[in-house]
N, C-alpha and C positions, 0 to 999 in steps of 0.2 A: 261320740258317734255310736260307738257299742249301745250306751243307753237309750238313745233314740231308736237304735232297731227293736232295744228290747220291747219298750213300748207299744213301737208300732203291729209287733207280733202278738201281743195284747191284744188292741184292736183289732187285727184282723182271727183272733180267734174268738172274741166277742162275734165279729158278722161270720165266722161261721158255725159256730155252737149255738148262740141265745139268740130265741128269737122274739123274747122281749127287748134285746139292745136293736134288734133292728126294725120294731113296731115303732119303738119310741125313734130313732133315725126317720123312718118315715113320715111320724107325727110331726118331727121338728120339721122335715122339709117341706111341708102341706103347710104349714105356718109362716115358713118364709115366702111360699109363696103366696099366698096371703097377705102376709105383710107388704111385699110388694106390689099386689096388685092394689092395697087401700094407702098405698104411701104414707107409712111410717114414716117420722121427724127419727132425729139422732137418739135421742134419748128413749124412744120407745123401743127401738133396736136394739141400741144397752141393755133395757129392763127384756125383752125377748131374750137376747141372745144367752145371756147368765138364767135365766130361769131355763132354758134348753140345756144350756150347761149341765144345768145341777142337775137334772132328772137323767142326763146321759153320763153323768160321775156317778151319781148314786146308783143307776143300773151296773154300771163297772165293777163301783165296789162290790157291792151283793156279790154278784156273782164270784169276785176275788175271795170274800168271806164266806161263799157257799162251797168253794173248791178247798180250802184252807180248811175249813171245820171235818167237811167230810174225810181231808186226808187225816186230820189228826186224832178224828175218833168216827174210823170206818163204820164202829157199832150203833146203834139206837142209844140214843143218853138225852132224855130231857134236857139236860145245858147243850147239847148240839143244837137240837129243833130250835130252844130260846135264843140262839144268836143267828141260826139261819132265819127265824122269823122276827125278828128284831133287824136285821138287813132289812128283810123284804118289806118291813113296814116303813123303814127309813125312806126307801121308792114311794111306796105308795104316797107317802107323805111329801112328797118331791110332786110327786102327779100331781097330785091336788092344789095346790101352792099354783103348780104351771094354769090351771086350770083358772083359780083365781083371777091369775095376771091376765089369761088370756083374753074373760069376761070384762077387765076393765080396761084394757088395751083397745079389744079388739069389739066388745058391745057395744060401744057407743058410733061407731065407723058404719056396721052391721045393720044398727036398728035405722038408722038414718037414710043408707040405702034402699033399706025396706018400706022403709015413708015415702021414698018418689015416686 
């Protein structure tokens, strides 16, 4: 139980320090709803849900590895910057990914739509 509070106090200092974790939170919930209004089958919600996943673990981390590097070397050190920006491209690269699945999830529901 202890480590489940630990966690959850994680999260709740993610929504209230970063406010890329809770762009991306929002992004995901404009997507579910989305996905429910074009009724997604099972498996599209699978491939949604884990691709939300990864880009709301990868902002996690970051941020874990953003707090972790700066404690351990307060000072300016090029190997600092390369692992805080080595995180932030791990997201970024998370984003994009999301973005992929999104267009072939979610373009073909969209353009079809737009045909009627």
């Amino acid at each position: 139980m202890r480590s489940f509070a630990y966690a959850l106090a994680g999260i709740a200092y993610l929504l209230r320090t970063q406010r890329s974790f809770r762009i991306h939170l929002l992004a995901a919930l404009s997507v579910i709803v989305l996905g429910a209004a074009l009724g997604l089958g099972p498996l599209e919600w699978a491939i949604v849900g884990l691709t939300i996943a990864q880009v709301i673990m990868m902002e996690a981390l970051n941020t874990g590895i953003e707090l972790a590097v700066t404690l351990a070397s307060p000072e300016r050190r090029p190997e600092a910057k390369a692992a805080k920006d080595i995180a932030a491209g791990a997201v970024l690269m998370a984003a994009i990914a999301s973005v992929a699945v999104g267009l072939l999830i979610f373009g073909p529901r969209v353009a079809a739509l737009l045909r009627q």
